[in-house]
C-alpha positions as protocol buffer text, in pm:
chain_id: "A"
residue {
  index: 1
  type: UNK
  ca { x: 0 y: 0 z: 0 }
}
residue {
  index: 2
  type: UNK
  ca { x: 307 y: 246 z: -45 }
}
residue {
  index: 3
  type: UNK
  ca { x: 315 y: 283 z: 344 }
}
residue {
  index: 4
  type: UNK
  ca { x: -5 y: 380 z: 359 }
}
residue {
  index: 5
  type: UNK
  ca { x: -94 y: 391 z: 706 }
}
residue {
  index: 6
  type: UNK
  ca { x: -485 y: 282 z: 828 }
}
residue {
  index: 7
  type: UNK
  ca { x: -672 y: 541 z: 1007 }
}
residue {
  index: 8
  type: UNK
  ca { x: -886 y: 300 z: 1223 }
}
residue {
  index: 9
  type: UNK
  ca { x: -736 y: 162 z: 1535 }
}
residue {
  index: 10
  type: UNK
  ca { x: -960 y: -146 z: 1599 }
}
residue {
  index: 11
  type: UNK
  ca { x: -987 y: -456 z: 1412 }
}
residue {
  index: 12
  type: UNK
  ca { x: -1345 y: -381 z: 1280 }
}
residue {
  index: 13
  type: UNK
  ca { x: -1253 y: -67 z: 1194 }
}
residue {
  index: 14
  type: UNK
  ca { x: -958 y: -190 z: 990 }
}
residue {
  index: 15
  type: UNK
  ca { x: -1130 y: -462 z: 801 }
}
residue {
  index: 16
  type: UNK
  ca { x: -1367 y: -193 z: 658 }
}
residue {
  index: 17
  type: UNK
  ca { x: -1104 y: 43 z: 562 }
}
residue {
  index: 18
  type: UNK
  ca { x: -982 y: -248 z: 366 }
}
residue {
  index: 19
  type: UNK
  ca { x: -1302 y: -352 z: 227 }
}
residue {
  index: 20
  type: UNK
  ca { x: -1319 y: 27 z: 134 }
}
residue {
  index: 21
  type: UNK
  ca { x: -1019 y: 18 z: -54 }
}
residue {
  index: 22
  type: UNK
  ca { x: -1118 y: -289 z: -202 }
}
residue {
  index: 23
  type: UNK
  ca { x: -1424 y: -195 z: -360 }
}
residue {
  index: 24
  type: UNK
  ca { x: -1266 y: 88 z: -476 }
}
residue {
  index: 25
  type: UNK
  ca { x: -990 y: -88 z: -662 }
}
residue {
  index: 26
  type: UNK
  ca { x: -1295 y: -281 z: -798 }
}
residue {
  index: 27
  type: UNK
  ca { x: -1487 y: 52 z: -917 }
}
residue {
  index: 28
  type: UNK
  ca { x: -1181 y: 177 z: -1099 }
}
residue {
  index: 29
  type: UNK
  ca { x: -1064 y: -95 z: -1298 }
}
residue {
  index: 30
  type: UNK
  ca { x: -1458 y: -177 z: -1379 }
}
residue {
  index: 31
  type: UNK
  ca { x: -1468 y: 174 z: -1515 }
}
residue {
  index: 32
  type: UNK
  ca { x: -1093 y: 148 z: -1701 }
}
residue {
  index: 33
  type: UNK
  ca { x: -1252 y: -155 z: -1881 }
}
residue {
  index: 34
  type: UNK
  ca { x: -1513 y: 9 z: -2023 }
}
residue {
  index: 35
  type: UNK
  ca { x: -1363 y: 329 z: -2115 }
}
residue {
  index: 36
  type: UNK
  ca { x: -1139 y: 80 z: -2283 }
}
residue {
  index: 37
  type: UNK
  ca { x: -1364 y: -84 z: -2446 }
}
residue {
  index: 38
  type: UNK
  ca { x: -1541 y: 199 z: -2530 }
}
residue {
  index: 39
  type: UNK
  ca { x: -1266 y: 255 z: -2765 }
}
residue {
  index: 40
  type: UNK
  ca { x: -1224 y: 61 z: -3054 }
}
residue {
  index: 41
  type: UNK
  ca { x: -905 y: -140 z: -3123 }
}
residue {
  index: 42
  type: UNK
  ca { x: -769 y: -28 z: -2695 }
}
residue {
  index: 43
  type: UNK
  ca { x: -635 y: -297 z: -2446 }
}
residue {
  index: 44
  type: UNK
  ca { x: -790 y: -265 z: -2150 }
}
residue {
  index: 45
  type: UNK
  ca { x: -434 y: -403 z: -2008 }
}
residue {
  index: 46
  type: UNK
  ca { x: -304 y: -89 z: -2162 }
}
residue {
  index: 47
  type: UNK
  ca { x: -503 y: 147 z: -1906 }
}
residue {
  index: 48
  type: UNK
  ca { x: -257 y: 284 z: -1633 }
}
residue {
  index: 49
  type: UNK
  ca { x: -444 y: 212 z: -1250 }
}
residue {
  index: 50
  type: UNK
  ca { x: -242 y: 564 z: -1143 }
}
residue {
  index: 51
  type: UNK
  ca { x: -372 y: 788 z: -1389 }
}
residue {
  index: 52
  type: UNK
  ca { x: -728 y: 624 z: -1329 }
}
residue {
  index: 53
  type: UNK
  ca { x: -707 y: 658 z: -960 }
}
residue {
  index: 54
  type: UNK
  ca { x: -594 y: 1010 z: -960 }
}
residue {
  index: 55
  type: UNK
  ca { x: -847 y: 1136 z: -1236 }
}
residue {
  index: 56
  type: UNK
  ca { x: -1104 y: 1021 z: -1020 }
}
residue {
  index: 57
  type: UNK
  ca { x: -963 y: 1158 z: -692 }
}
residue {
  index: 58
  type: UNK
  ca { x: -919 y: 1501 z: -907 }
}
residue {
  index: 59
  type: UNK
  ca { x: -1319 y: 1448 z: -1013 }
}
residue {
  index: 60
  type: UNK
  ca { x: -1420 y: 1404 z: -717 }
}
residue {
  index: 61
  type: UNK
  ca { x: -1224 y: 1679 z: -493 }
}
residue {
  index: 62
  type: UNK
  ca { x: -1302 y: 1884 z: -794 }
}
residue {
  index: 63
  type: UNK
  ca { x: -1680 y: 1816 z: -843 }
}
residue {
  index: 64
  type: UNK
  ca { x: -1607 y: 1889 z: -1254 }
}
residue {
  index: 65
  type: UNK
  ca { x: -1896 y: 1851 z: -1427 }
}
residue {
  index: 66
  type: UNK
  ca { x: -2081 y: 1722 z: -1167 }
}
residue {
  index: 67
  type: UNK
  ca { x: -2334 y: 2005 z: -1130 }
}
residue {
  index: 68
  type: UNK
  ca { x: -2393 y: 2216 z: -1458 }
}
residue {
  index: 69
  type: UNK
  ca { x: -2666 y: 2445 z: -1431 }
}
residue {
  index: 70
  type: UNK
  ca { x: -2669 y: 2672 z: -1103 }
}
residue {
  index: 71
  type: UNK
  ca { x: -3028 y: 2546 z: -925 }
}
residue {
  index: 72
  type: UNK
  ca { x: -3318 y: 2743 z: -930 }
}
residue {
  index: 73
  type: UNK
  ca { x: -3488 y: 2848 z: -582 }
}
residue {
  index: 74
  type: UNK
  ca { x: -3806 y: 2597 z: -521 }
}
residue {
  index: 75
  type: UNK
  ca { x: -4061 y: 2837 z: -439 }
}
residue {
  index: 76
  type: UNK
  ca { x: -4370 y: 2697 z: -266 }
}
residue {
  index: 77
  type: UNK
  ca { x: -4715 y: 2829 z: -257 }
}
């Protein structure tokens, strides 16, 4: 894990920190498949896990694209 160090101190704690990073690992090379596929002719062996993981780390600290339109006020009657 690089010397990543676990933030929980118990062992529940630390088995779902690991389950965490688990599914995520899951997520992003689910999604690196299909963006691969989504290309014609690309290996989805060629996809690098780094650039994945920190393009979606960048999404979400960045929120881009995620909300497009500023929202309109709901007014009630």
């Amino acid at each position: 894990m690089n010397s990543r160090n676990l933030r929980s101190g118990d062992p529940a704690g630390v088995e779902q920190e690991m389950w965490s990073l688990l599914a995520l690992y899951q997520a992003l090379r689910t999604v690196m498949v299909e963006a691969a596929e989504a290309l014609a002719g690309t290996d989805p062996d060629r996809c690098c896990f780094t650039i994945a993981l920190q393009t979606a780390r960048d999404q979400v600290v960045q929120a881009a694209a995620v909300i497009t339109d500023p929202p309109t006020p709901v007014i009630s009657d």
